[in-house]
N, CA and C atoms as a LAMMPS dump frame, in Angstrom:
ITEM: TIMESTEP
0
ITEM: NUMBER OF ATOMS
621
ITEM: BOX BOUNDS ff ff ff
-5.0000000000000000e+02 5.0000000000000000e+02
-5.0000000000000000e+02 5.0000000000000000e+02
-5.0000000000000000e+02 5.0000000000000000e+02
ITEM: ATOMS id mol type element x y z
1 1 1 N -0.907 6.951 7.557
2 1 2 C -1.024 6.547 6.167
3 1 3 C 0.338 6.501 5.5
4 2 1 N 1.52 6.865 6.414
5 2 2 C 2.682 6.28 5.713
6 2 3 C 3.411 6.142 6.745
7 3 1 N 5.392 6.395 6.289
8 3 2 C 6.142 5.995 7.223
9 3 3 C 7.784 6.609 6.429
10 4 1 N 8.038 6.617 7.454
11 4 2 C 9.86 7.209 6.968
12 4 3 C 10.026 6.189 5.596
13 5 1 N 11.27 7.081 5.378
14 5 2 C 12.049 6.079 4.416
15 5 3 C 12.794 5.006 5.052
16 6 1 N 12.892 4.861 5.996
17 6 2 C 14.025 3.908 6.757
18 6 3 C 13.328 2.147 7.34
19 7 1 N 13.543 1.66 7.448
20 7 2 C 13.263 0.659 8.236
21 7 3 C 12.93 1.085 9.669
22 8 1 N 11.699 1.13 10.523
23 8 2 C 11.261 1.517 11.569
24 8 3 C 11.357 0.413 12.412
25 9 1 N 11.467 0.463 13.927
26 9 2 C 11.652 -0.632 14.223
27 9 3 C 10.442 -0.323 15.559
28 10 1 N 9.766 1.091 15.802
29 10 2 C 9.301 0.795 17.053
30 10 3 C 10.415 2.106 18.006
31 11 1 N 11.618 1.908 17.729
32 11 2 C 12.004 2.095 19.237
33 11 3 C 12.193 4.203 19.019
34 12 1 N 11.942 4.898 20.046
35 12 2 C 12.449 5.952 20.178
36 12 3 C 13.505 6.883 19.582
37 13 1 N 13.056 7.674 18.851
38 13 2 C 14.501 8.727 18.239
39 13 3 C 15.515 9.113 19.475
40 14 1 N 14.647 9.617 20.635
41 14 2 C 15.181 10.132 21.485
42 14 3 C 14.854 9.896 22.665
43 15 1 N 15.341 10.883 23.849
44 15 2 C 14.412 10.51 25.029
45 15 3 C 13.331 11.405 24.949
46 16 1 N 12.418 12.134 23.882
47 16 2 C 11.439 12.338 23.665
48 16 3 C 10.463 11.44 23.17
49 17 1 N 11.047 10.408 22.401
50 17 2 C 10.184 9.541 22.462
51 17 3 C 9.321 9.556 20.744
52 18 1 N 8.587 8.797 20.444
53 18 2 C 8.07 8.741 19.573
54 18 3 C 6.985 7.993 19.649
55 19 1 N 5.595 9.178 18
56 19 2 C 4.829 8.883 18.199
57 19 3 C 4.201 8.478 16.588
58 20 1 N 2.83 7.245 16.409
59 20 2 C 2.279 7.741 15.295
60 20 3 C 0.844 7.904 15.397
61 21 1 N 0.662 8.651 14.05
62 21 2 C -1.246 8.742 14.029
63 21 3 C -1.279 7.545 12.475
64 22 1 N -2.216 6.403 12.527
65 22 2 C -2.218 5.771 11.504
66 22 3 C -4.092 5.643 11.547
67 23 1 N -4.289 5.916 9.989
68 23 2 C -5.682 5.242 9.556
69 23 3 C -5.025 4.362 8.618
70 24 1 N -6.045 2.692 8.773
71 24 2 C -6.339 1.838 7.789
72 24 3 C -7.379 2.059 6.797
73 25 1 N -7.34 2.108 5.66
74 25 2 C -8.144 2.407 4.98
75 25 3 C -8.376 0.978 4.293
76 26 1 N -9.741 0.949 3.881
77 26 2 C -10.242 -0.549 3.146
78 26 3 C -10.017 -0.335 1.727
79 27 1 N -9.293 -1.241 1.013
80 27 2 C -9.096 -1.237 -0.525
81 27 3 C -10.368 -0.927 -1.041
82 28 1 N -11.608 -1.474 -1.075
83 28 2 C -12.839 -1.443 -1.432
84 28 3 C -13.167 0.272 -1.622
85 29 1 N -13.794 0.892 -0.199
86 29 2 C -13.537 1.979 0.241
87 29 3 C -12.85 2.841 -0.553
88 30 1 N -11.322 3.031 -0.672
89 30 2 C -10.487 4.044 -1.777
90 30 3 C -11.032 3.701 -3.251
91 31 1 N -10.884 2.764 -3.126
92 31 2 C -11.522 2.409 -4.966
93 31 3 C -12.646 3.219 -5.049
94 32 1 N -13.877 3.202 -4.575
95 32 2 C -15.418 3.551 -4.698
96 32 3 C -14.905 5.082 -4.786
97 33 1 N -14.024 5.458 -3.713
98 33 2 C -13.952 7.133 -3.47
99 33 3 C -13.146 7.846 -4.722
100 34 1 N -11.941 6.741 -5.263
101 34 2 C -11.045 7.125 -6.444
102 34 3 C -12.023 7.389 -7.361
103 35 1 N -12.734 6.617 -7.72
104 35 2 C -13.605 6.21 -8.891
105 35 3 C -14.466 7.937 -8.633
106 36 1 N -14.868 8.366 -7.588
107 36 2 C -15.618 9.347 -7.482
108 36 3 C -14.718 10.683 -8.189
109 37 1 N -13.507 10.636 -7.59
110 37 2 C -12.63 11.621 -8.449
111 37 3 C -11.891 11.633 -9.735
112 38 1 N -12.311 10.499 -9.908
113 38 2 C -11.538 10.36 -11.605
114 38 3 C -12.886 10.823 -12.391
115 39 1 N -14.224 10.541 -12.032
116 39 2 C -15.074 11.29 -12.809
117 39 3 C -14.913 10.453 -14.346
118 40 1 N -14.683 9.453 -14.037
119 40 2 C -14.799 8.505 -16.088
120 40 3 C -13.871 7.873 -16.481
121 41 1 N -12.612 8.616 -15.338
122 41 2 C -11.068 7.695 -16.08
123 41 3 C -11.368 6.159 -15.352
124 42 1 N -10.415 5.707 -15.656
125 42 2 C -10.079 4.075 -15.238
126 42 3 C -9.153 4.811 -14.013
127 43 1 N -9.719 4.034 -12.633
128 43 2 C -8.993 4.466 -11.697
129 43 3 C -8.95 3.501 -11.061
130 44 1 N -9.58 1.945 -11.029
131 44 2 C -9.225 0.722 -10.346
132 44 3 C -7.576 0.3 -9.987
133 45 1 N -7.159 1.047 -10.981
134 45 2 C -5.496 0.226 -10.424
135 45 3 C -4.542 1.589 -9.803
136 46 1 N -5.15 2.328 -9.432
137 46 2 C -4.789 3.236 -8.635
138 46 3 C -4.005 2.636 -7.881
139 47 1 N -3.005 3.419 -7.577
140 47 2 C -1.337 2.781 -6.264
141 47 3 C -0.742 3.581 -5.721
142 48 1 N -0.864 3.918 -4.197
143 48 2 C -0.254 4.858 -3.796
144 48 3 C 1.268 4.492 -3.425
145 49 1 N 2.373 4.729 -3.923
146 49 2 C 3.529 3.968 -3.914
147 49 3 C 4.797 4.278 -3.017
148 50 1 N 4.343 5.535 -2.839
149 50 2 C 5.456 6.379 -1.551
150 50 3 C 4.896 6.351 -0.118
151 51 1 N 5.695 6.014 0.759
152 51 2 C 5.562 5.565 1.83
153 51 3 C 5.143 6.982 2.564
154 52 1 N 5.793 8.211 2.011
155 52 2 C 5.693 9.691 2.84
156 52 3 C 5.37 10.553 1.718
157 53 1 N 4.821 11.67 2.175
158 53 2 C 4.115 12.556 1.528
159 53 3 C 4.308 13.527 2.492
160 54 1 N 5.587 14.64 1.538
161 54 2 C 6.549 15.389 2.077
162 54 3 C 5.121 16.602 2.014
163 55 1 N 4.298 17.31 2.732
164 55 2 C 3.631 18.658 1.997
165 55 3 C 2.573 19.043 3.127
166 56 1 N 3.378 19.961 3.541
167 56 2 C 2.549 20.64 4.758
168 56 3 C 0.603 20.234 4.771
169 57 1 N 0.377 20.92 3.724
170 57 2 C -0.982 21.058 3.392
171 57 3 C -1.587 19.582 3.662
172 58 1 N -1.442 18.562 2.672
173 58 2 C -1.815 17.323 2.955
174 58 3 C -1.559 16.958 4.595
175 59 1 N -0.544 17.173 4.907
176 59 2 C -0.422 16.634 6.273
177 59 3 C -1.29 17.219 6.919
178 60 1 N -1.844 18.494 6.903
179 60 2 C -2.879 18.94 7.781
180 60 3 C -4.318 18.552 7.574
181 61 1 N -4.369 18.248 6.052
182 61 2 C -5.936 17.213 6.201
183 61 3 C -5.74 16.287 6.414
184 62 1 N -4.368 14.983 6.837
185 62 2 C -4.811 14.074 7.406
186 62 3 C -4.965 14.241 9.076
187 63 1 N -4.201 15.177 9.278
188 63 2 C -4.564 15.393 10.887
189 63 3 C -6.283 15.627 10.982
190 64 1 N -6.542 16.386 10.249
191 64 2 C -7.909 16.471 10.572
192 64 3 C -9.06 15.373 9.659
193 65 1 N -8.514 14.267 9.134
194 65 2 C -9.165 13.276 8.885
195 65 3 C -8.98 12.205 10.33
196 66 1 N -8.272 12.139 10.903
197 66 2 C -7.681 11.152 12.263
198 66 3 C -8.319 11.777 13.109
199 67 1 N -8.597 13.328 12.975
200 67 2 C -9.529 13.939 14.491
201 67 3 C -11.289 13.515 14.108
202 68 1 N -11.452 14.009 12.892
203 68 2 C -12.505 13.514 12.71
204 68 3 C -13.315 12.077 12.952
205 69 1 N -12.4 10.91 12.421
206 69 2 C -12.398 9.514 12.505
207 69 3 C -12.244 9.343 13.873
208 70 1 N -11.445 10.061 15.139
209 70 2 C -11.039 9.119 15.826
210 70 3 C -11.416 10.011 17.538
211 71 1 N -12.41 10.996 17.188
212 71 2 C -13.064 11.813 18.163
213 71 3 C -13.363 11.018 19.309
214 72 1 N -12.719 11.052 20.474
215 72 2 C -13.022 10.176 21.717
216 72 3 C -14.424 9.992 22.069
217 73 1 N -15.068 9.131 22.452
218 73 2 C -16.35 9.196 23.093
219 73 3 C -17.678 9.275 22.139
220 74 1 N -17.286 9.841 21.269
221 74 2 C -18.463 10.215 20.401
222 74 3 C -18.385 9.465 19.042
223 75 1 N -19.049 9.649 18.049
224 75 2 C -19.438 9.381 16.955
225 75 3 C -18.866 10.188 15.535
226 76 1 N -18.237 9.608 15.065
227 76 2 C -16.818 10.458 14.392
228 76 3 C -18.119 11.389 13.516
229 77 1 N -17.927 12.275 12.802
230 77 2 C -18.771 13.617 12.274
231 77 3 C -18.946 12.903 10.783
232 78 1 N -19.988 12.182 10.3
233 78 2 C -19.374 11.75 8.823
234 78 3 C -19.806 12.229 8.274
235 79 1 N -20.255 13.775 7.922
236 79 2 C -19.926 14.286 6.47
237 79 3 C -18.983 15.261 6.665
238 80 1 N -17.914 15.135 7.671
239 80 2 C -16.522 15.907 7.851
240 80 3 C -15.87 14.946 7.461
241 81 1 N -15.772 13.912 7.905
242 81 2 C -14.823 12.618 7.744
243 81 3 C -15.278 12.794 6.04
244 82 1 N -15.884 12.184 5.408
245 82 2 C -16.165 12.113 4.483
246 82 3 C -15.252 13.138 3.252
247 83 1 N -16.258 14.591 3.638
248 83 2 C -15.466 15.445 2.813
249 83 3 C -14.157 15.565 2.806
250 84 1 N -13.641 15.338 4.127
251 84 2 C -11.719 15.442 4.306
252 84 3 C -11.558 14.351 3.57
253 85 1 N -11.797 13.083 3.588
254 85 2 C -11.288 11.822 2.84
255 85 3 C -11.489 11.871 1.851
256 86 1 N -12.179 12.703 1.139
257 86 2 C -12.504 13.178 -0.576
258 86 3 C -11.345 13.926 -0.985
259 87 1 N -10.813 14.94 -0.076
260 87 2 C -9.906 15.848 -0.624
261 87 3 C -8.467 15.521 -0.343
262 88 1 N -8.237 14.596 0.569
263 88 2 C -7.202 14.313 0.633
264 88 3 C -6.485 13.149 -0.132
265 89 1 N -7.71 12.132 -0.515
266 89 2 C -7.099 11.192 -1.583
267 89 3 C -7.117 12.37 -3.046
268 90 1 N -8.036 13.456 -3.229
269 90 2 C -7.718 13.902 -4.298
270 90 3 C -6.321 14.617 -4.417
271 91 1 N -5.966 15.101 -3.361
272 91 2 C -4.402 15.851 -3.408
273 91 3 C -3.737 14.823 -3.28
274 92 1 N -3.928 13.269 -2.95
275 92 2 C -2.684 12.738 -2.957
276 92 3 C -2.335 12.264 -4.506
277 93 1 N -3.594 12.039 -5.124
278 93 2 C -3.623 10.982 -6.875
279 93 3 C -3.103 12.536 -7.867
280 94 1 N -3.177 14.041 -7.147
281 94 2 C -2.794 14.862 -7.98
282 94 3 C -1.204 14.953 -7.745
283 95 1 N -0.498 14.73 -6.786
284 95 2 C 0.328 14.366 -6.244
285 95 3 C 1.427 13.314 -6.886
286 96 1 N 0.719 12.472 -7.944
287 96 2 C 0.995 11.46 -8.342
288 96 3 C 1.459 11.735 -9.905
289 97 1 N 0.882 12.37 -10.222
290 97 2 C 1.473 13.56 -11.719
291 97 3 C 0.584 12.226 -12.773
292 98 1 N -0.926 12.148 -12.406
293 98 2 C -1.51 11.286 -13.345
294 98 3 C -1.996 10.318 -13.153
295 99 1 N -1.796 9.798 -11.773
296 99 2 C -2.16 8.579 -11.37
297 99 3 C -3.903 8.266 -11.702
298 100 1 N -4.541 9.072 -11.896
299 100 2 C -5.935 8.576 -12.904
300 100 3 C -6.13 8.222 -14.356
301 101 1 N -4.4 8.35 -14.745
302 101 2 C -4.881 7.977 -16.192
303 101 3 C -5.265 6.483 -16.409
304 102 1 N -5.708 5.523 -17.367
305 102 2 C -6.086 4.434 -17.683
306 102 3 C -4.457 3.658 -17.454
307 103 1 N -4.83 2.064 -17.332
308 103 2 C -3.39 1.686 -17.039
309 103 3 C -3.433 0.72 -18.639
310 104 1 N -2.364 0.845 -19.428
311 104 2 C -2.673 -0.335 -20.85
312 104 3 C -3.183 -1.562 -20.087
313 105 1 N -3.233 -1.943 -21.567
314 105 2 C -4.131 -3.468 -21.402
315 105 3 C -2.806 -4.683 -21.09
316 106 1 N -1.89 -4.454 -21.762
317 106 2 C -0.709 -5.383 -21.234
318 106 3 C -0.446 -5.236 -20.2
319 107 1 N -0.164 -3.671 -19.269
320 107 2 C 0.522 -3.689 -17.755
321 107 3 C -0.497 -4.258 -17.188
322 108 1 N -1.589 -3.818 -16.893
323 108 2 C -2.795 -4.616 -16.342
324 108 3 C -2.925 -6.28 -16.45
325 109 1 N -2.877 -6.342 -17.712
326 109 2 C -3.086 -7.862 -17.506
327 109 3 C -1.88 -8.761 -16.876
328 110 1 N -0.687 -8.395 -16.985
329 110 2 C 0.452 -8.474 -16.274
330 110 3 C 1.174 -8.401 -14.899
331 111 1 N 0.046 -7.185 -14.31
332 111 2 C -0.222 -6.895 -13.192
333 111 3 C -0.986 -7.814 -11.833
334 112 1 N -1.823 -8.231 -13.289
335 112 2 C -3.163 -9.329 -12.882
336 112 3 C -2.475 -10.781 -12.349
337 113 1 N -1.533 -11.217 -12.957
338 113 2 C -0.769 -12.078 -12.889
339 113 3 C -0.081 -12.172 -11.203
340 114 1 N 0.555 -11.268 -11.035
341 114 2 C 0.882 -10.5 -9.462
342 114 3 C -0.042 -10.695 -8.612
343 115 1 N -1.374 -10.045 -9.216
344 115 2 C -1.86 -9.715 -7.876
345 115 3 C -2.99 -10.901 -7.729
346 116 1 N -3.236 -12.107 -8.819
347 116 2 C -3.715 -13.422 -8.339
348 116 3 C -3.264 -14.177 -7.721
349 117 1 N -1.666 -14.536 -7.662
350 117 2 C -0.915 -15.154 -6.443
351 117 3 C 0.525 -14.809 -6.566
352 118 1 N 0.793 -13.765 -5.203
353 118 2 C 1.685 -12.992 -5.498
354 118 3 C 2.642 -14.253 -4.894
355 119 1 N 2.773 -15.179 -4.741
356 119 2 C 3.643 -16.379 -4.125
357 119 3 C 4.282 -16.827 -5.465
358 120 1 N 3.234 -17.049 -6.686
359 120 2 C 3.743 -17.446 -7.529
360 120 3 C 5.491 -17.017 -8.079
361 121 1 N 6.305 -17.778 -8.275
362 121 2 C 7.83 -17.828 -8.943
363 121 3 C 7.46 -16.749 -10.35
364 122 1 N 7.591 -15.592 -10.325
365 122 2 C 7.505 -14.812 -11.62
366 122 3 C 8.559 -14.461 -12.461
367 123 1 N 9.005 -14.404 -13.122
368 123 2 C 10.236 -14.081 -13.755
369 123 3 C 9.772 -12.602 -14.733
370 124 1 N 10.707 -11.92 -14.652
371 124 2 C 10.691 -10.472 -15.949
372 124 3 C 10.363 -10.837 -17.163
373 125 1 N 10.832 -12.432 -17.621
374 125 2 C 10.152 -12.949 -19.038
375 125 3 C 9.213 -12.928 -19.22
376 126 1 N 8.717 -13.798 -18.209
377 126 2 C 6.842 -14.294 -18.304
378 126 3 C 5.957 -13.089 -18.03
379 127 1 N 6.687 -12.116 -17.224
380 127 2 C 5.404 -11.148 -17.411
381 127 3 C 5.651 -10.045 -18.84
382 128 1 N 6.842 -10.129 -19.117
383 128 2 C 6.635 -9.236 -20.41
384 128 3 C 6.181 -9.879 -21.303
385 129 1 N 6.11 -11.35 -21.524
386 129 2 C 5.595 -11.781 -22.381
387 129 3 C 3.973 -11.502 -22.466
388 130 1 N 3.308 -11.682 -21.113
389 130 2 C 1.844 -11.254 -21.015
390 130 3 C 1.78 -9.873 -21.42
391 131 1 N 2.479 -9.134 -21.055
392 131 2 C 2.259 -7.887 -21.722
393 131 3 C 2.069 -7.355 -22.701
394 132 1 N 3.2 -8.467 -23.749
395 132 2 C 3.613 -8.521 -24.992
396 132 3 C 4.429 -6.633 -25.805
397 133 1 N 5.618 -7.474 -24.269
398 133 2 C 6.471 -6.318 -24.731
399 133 3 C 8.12 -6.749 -24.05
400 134 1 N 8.934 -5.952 -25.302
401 134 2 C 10.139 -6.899 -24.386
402 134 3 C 10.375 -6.784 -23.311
403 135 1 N 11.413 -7.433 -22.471
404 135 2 C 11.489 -7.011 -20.603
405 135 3 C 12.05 -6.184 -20.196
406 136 1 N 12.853 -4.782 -21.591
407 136 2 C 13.383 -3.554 -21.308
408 136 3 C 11.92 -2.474 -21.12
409 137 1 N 10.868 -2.645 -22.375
410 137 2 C 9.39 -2.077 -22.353
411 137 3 C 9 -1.982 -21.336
412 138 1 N 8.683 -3.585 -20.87
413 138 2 C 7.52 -3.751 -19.978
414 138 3 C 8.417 -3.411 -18.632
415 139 1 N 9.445 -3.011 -18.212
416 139 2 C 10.075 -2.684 -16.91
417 139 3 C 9.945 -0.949 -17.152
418 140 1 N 10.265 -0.509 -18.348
419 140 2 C 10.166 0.962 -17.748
420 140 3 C 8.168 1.747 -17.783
421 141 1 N 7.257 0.712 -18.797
422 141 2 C 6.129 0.977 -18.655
423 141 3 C 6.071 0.51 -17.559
424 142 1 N 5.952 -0.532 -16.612
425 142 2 C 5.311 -1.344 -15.326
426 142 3 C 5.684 0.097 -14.605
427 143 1 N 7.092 0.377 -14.339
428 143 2 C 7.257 1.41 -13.446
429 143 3 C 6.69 3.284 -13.927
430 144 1 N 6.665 2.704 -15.252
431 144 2 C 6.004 4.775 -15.214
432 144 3 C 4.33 4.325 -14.971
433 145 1 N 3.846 3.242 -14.773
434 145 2 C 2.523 2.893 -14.452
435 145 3 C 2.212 3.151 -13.328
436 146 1 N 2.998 2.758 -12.487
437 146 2 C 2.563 2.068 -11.163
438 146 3 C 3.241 2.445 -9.957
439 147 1 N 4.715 3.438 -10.244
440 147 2 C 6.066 3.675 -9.746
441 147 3 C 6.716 2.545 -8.757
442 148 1 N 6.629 1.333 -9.66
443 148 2 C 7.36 0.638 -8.839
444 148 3 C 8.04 0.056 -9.987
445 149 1 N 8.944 -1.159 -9.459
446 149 2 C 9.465 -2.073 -10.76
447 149 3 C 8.548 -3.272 -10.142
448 150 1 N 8.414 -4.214 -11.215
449 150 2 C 7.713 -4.932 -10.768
450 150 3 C 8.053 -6.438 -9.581
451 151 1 N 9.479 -6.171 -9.415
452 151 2 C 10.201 -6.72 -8.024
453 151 3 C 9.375 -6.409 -6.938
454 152 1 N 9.507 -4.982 -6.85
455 152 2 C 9.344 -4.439 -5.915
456 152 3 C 7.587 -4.175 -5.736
457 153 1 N 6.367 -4.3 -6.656
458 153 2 C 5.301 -4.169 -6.483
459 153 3 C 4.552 -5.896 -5.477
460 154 1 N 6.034 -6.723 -6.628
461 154 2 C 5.789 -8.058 -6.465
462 154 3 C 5.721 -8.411 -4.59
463 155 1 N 6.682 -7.58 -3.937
464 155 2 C 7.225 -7.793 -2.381
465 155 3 C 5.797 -6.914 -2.116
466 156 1 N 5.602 -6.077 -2.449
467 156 2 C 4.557 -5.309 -1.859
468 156 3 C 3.278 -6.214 -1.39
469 157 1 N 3.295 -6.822 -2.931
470 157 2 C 1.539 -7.783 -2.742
471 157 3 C 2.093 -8.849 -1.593
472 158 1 N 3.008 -9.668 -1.756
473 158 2 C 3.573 -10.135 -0.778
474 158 3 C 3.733 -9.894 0.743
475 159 1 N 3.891 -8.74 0.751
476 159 2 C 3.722 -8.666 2.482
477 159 3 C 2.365 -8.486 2.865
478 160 1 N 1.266 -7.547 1.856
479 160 2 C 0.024 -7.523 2.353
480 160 3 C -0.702 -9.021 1.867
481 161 1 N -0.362 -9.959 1.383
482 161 2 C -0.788 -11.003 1.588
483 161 3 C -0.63 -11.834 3.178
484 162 1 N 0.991 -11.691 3.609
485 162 2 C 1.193 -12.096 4.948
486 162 3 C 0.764 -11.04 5.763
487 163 1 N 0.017 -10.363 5.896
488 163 2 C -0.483 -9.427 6.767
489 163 3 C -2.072 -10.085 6.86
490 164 1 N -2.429 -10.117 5.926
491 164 2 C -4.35 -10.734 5.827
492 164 3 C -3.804 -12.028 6.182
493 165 1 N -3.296 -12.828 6.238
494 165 2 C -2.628 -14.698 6.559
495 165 3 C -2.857 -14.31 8.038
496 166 1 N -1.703 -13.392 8.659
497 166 2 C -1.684 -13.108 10.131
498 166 3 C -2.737 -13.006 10.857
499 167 1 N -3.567 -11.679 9.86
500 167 2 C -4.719 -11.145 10.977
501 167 3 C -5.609 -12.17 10.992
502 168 1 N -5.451 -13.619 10.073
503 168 2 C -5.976 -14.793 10.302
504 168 3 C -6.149 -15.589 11.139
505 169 1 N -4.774 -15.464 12.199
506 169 2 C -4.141 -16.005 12.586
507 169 3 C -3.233 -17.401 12.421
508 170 1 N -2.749 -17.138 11.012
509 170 2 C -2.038 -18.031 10.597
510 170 3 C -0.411 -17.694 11.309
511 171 1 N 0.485 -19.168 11.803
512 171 2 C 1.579 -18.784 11.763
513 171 3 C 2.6 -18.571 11.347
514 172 1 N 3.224 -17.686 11.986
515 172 2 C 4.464 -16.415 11.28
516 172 3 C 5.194 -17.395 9.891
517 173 1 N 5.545 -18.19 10.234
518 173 2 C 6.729 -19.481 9.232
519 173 3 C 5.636 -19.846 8.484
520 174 1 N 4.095 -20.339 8.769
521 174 2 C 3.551 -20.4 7.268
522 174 3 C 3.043 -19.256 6.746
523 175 1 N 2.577 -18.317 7.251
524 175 2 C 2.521 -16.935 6.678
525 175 3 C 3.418 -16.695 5.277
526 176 1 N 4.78 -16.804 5.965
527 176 2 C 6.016 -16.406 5.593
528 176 3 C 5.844 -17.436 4.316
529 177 1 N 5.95 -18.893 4.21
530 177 2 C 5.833 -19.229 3.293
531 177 3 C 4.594 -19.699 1.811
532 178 1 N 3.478 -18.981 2.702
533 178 2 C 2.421 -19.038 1.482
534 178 3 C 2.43 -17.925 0.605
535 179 1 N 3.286 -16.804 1.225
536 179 2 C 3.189 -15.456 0.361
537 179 3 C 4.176 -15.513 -0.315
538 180 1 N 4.97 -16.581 -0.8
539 180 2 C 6.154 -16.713 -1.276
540 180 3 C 7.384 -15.81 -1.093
541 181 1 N 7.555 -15.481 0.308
542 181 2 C 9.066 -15.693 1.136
543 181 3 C 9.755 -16.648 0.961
544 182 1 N 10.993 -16.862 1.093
545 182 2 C 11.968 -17.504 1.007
546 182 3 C 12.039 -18.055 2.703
547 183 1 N 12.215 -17.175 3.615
548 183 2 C 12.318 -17.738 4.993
549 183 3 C 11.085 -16.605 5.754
550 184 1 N 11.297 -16.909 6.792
551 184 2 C 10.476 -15.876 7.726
552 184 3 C 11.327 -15.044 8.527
553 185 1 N 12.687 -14.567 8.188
554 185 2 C 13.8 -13.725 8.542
555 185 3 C 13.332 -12.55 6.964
556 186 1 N 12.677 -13.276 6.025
557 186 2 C 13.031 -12.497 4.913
558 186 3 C 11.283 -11.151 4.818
559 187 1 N 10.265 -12.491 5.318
560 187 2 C 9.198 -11.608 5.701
561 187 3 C 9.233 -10.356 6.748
562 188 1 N 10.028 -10.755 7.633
563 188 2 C 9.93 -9.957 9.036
564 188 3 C 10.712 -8.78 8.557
565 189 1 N 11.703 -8.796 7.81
566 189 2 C 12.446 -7.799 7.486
567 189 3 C 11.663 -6.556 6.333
568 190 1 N 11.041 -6.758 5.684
569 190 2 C 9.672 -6.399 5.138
570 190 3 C 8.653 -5.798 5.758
571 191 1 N 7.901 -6.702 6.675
572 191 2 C 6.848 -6.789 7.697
573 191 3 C 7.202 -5.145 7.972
574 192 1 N 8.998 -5.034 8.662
575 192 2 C 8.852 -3.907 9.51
576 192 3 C 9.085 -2.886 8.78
577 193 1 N 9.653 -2.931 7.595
578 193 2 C 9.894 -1.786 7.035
579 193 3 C 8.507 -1.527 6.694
580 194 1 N 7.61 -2.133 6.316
581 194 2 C 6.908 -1.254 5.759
582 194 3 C 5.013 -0.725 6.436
583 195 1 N 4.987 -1.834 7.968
584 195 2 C 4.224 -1.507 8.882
585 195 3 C 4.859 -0.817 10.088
586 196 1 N 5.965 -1.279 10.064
587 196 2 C 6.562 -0.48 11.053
588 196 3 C 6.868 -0.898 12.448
589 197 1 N 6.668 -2.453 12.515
590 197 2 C 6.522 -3.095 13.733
591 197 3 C 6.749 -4.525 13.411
592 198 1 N 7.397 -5.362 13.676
593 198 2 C 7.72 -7.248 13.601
594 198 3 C 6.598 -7.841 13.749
595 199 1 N 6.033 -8.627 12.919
596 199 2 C 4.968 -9.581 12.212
597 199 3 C 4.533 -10.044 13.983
598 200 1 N 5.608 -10.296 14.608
599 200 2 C 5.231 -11.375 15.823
600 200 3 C 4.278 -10.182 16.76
601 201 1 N 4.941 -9.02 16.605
602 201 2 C 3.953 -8.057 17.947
603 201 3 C 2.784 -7.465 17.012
604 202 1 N 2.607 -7.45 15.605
605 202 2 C 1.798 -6.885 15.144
606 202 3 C 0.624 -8.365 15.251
607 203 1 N 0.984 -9.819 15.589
608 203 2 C 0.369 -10.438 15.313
609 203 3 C -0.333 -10.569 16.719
610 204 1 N 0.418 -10.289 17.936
611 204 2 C -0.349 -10.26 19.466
612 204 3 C -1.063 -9.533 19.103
613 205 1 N -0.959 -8.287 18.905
614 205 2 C -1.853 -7.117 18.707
615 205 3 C -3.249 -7.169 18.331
616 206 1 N -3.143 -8.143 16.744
617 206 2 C -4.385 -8.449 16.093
618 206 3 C -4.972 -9.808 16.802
619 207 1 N -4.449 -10.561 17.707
620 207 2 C -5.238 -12.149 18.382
621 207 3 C -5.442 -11.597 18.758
């Protein structure tokens, strides 16, 4: 469920070698479960924005969310799976210093803008203008919202757009250019930082 700070490429720290444990989780899925722990707040635009989650404790319920989920042979335990995946998205959104509060009606609708076609050419104007706040406002609200700037939320929707294109099997160069990349040197460089593996082997993987 995350990844270094660095650009990963795959290859070995050492001659020990390297390993990961990853769950995909379905957007749908976290939403229904957020919504269960916010208990009334607005929790749809929930964003988990850090790649690592430095904290012993959490790390040990996701180990035992991956044993649960991923029990060889058998039939993963689901009201273990369950309860661990309750408590561990709740320590991660507490983690977040608030991340259940309501998001305004400008960042949201601004947001909305992003995440209908993140290809679209956006400029810092046009979305503060939807916001209806200047583009000093709406850059330090977007980021105490969401902890990103909205550059950087913008690349985000962007690569998980060329990620759903891929597992399409669309190719890499139109991938690259329906999610509004510039080239497909500019996706791939993305791709790995933030799955952890080059669009081209993550795309054998998924054909």
């Amino acid at each position: 469920m995350g990844s270094t700070g660095a650009v990963l490429d795959g290859a070995p720290i050492d001659d020990g070698g390297r390993s990961w444990r990853m769950l995909y989780l379905q957007p749908p899925l976290v939403a229904e479960l957020t919504a269960d722990i916010a208990e009334g707040w607005t929790a749809s635009a929930v964003e988990f924005t850090q790649p690592t989650v430095s904290n012993r404790f959490m790390a040990g319920r996701f180990r035992k969310l991956f044993q649960a989920m991923t029990a060889g042979g058998t039939d993963p335990d689901a009201l273990e799976a369950d309860e661990t995946l309750l408590l561990l998205l709740s320590g991660l959104l507490q983690a977040r210093n608030g991340a259940l509060r309501s998001v305004p009606a400008g960042i949201a609708s601004a947001r909305t803008l992003i995440d209908d076609d993140p290809a679209a050419a956006l400029t810092l104007t046009a979305l503060a203008r939807e916001a209806r706040l200047s583009r000093y406002q709406f850059l330090r609200a977007f980021h105490r919202v969401t902890g990103l700037t909205p550059h950087a939320y913008l690349m985000q929707r962007r690569i998980h757009r060329a990620r759903q294109l891929i597992d399409r099997g669309v190719p890499l160069v139109e991938a690259a250019a329906d999610s509004g990349f510039s080239d497909q040197s500019h996706m791939t460089r993305l791709f790995v930082r933030s799955f952890g593996m080059a669009p081209g082997i993550y795309a054998k993987a998924v054909g």
